[in-house]
C-alpha positions in Angstrom: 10.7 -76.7 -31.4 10.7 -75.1 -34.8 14.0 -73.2 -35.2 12.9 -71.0 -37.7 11.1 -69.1 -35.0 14.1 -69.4 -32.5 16.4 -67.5 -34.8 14.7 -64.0 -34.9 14.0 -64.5 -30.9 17.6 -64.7 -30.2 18.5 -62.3 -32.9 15.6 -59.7 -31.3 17.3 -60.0 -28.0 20.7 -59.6 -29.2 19.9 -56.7 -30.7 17.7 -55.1 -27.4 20.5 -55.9 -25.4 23.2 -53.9 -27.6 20.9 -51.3 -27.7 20.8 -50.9 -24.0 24.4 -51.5 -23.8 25.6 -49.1 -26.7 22.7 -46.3 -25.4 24.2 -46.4 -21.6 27.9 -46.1 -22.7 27.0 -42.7 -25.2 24.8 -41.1 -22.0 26.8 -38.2 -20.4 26.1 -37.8 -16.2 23.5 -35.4 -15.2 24.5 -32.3 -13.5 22.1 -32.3 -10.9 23.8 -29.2 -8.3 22.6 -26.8 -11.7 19.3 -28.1 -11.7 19.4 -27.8 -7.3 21.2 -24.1 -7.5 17.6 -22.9 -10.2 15.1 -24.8 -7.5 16.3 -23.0 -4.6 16.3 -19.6 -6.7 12.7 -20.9 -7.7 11.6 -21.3 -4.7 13.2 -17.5 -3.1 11.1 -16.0 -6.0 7.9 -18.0 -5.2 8.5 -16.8 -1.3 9.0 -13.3 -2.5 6.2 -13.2 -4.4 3.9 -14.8 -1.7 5.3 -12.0 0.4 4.1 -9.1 -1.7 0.8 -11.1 -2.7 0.4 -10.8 1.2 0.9 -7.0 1.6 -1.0 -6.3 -1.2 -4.1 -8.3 0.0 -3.3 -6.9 3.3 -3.6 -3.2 1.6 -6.7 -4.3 -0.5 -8.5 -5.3 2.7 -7.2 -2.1 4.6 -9.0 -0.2 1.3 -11.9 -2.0 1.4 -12.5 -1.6 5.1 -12.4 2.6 4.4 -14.6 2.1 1.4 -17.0 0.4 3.6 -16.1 3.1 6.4 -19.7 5.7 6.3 -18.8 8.7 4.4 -20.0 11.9 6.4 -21.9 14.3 3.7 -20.5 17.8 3.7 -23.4 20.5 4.2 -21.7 23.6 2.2 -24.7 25.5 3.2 -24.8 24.7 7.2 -21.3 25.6 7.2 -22.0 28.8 5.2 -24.7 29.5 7.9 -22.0 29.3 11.1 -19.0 30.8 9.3 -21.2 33.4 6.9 -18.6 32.5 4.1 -18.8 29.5 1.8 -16.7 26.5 2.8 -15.1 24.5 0.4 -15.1 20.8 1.2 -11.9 19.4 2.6 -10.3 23.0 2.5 -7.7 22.8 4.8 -7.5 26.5 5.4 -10.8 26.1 7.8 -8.5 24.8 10.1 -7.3 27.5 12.6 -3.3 28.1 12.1 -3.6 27.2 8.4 -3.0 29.1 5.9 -2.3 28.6 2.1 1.1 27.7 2.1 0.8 25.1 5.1 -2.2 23.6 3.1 0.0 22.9 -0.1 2.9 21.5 2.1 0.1 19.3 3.6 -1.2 18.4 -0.2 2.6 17.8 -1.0 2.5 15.5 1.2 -0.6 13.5 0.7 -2.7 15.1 3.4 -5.2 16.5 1.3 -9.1 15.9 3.0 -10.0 16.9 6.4 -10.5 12.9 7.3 -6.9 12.7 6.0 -5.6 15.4 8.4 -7.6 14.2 11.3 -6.4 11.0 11.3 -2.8 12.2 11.2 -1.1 12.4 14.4 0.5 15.8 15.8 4.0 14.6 15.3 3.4 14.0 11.8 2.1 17.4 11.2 5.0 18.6 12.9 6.8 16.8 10.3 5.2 18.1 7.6 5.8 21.8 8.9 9.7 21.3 9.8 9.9 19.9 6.1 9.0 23.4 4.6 11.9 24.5 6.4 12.4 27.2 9.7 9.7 29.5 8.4 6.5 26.8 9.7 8.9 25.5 12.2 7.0 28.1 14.6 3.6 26.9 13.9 1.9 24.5 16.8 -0.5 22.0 14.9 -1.6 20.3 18.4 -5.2 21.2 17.5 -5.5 20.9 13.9 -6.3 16.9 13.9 -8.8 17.9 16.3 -10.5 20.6 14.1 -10.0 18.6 11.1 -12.0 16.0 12.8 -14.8 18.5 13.6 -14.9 19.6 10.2 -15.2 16.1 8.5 -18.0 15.5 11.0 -20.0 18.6 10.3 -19.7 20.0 13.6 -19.6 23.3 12.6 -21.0 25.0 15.2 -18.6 23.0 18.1 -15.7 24.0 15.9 -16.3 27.5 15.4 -17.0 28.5 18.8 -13.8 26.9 19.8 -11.8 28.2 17.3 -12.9 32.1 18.6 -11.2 31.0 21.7 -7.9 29.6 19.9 -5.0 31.8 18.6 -3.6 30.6 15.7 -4.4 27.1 16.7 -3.1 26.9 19.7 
């Protein structure tokens, strides 16, 4: 064999193998518990966010379902016909045992349509009243979901007649 090609193989591997040798001594351990601790806080956030991406697909669907939900037309002049006074839509003060100030403490508190108020249950509306303090504490809404209702549907007739027979909603 020709040894002028066996020198550079030997000096070739000489040199790879100090390489190796000199690299692996000058490499510092790697702190892999840092590296674990940012996973595992990783992973918490990814949960959390899969959590709220839940809820808020959860809410979307729960909005979409009421968009797709019929909306009942309001007839200002049918109800003008029963009541001989025009009705404003979704005016809370229809409602026999409302008044002005219960209607803002029901806006205040996000009950602002008559779909909105017949869909709220009496002890809610009881809520509402005991929160503008002892003054509407007296007030009995056990009907006013009821009327609300009536309203929403147009059933203006149905609710006028029976709110000749209520006093003060009750």
């Amino acid at each position: 064999m020709n040894m002028c090609i066996l020198i550079p193989l030997i000096v070739g591997l000489i040199s790879a193998l100090l390489g190796y040798l000199l690299g692996k001594a000058g490499q510092k351990p790697v702190d892999v518990s840092g590296y674990t601790s940012k996973i595992s806080k990783l992973e918490a956030d990814l949960k959390d966010c899969n959590s709220k991406l839940g809820a808020l697909k959860m809410q979307d669907s729960r909005m979409a379902a009421a968009m797709a939900a019929p909306l009942i037309a309001f007839n200002a002049a049918e109800a003008k016909a029963i009541y001989g006074k025009l009705i404003k839509e979704n005016d809370l003060k229809i409602v026999e045992g409302i008044g002005p100030k219960i209607e803002q403490l029901f806006h205040d508190s996000g009950i602002t349509t008559w779909k909105s108020l017949s869909e709220a249950s009496i002890a809610t509306c009881q809520k509402v009243l005991d929160g503008g303090g002892e003054a509407y504490k007296v007030h009995n809404p056990g009907t006013w979901p009821e009327q609300a209702k009536l309203a929403y549907e147009g059933q203006w007739k149905k609710l006028y007649e029976w709110q000749q027979v209520l006093k003060g909603g009750k």
